[in-house]
Structures are given as structure tokens and as C-alpha cells.
N, CA, C and O of each residue as an XYZ file, in Angstrom:
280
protein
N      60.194    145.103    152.836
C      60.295    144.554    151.503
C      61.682    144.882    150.954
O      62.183    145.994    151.121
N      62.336    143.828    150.249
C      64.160    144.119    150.002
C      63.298    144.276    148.053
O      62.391    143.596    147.574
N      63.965    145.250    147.524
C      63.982    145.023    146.074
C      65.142    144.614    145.531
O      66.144    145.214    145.920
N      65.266    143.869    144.842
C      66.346    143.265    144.149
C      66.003    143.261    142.761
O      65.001    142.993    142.099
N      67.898    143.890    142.404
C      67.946    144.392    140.719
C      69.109    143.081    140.419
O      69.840    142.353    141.091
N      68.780    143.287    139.049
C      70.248    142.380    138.407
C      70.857    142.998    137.778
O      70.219    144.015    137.507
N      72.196    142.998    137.154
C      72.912    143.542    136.380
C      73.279    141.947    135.245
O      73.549    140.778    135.521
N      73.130    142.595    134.134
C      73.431    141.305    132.972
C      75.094    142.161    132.309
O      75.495    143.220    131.826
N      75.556    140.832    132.719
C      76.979    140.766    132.337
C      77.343    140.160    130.606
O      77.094    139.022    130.208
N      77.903    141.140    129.891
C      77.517    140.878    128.255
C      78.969    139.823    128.414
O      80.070    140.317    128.660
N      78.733    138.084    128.204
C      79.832    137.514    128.133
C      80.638    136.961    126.708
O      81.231    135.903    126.498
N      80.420    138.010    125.937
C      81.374    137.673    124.134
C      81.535    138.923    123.890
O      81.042    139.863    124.515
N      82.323    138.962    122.853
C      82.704    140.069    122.591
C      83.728    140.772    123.093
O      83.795    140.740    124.322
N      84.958    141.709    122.255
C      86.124    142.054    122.683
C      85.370    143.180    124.390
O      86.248    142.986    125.232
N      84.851    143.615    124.704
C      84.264    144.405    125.668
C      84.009    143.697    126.913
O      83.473    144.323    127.828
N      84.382    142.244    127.097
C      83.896    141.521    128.158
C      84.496    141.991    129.390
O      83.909    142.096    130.467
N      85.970    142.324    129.103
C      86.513    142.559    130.302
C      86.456    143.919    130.793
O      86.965    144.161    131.888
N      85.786    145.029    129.984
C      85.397    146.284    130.282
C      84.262    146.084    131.162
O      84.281    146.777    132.179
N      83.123    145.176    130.985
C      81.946    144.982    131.036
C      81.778    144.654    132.780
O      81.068    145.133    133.663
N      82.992    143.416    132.726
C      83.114    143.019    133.663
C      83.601    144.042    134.869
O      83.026    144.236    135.940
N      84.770    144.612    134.408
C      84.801    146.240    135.050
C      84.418    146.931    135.802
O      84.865    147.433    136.833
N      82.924    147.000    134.905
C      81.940    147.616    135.277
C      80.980    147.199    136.110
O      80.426    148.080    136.769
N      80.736    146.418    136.214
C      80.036    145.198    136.859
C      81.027    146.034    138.736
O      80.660    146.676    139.721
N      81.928    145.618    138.369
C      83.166    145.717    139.701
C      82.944    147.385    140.272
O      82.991    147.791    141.434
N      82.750    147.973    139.303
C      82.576    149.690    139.413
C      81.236    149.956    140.281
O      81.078    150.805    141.158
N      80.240    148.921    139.757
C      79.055    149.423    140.502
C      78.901    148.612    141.854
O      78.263    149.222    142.712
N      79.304    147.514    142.166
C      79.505    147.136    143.145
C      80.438    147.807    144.295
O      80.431    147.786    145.526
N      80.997    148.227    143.604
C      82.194    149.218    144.999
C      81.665    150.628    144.716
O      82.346    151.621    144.976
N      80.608    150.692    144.253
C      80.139    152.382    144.343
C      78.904    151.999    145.481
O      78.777    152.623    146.535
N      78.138    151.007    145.124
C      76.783    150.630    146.421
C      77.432    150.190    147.778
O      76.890    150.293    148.878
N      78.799    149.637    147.500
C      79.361    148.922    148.753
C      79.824    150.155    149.476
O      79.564    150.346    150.664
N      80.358    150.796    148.901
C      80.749    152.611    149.537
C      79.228    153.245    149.879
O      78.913    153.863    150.896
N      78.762    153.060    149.244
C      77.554    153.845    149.554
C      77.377    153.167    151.161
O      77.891    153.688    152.150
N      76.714    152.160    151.193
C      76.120    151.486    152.330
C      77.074    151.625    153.263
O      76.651    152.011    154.352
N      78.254    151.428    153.177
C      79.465    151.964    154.271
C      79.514    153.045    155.131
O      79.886    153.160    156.299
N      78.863    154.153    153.955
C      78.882    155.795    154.500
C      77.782    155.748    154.918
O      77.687    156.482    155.902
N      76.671    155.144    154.624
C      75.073    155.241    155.325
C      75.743    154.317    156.765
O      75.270    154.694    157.837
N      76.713    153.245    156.839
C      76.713    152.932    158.240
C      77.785    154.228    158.812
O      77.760    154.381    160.033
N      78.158    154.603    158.494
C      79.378    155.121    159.454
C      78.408    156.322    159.838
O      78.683    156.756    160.957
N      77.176    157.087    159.120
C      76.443    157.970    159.196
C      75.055    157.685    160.454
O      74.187    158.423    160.921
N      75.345    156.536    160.614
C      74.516    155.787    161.413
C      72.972    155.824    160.898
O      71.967    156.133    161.537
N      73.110    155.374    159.419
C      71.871    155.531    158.848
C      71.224    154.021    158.937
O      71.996    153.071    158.806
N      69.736    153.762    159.169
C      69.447    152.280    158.800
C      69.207    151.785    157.177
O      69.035    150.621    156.815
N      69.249    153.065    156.260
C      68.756    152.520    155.215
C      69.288    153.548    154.458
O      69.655    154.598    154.984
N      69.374    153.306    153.078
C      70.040    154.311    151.806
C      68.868    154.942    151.462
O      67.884    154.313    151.850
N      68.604    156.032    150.831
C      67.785    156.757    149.886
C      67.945    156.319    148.936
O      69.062    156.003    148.526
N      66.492    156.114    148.071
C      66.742    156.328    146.456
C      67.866    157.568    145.749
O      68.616    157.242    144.829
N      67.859    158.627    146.166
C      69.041    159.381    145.953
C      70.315    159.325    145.647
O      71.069    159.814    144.805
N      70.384    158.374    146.830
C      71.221    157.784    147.235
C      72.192    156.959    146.112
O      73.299    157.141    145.606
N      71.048    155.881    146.020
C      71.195    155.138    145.057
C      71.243    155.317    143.645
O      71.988    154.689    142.891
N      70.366    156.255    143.287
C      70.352    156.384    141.606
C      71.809    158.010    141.621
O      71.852    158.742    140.632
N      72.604    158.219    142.613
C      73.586    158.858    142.826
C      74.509    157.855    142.169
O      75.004    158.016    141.053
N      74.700    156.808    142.949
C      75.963    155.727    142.798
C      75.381    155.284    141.271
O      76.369    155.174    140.543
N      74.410    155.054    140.679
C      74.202    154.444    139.432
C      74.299    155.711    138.571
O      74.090    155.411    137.396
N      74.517    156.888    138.720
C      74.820    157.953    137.860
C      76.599    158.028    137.741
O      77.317    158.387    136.808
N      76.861    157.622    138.846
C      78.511    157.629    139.067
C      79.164    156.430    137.771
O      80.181    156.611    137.103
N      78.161    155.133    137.692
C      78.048    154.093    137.023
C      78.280    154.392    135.551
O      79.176    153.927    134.848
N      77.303    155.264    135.196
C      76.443    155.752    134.228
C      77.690    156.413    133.178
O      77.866    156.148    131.989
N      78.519    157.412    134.108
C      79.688    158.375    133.727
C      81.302    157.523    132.997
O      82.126    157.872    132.152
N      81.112    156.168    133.959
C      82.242    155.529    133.941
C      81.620    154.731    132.591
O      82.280    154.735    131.552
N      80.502    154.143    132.650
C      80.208    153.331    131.533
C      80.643    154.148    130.159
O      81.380    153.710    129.276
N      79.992    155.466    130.200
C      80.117    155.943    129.077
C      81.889    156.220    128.326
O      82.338    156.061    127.191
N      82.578    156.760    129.815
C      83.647    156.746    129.074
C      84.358    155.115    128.361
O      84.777    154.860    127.232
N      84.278    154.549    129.190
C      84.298    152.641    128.853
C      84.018    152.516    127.367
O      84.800    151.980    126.581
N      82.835    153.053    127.033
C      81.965    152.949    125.831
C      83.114    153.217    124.506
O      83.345    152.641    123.443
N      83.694    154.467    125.245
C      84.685    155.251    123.779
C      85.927    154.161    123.785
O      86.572    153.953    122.757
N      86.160    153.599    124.818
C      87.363    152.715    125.193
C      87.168    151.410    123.725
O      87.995    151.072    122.879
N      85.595    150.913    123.964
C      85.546    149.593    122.976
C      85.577    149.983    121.772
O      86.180    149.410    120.864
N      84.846    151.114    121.668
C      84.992    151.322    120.197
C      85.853    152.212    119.387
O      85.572    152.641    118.268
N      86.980    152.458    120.095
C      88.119    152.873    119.961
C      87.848    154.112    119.578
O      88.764    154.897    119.332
């Protein structure tokens, strides 16, 4: 069974291109992830794993956050 998440991209507002960013941030944090699970010769990621790279997400968003609202 594959689970599949979405990410909603906020498109108005002076923050779009932070947003978008971010969007880019979490994609090259799962794409690294799955990289190191292959080079580890793993078949599959951990939840760990994963809610690791979305905590990494989590850190960057927030500083982002102080960025929009100056």
C-alpha cells in the first residue's frame, strides 16, 4: 500500500515565494532522505524517518514565518 500526502501551496499573498520555498525544502529533504535509504541499501524509509525530514521542514518553516512577517 503507497500512502500519499499533499502539500497545499498558499498561491496570494506577499509569502508566495517563501511558500513556494518551502514546498522546494521539503522535497529535497524526502529526496535526500530516500537517497540515503538507497545508498544504505534500505527497501523502504521509516516513519522516523520521515516525520525526521518533516521536523527538518517544520524548523525552516518557522524561521520563514519571522521572514513574512517581518
Amino acid at each position: 500500500m503507497t500512502e500519499v500526502s499533499t502539500v497545499q501551496v498558499n498561491a496570494g499573498g506577499n509569502g508566495k515565494m517563501l511558500d513556494a520555498l518551502l514546498v522546494l525544502y521539503i522535497a529535497n529533504e524526502l529526496l535526500g532522505l530516500v537517497a540515503r535509504a538507497i545508498e544504505n541499501g534500505q527497501t523502504q524509509v521509516t516513519r522516523e524517518q520521515v516525520d525526521a525530514a518533516f521536523s527538518r521542514a517544520d524548523v525552516a518553516d518557522a524561521k520563514w514565518e519571522q521572514v513574512r512577517t517581518g
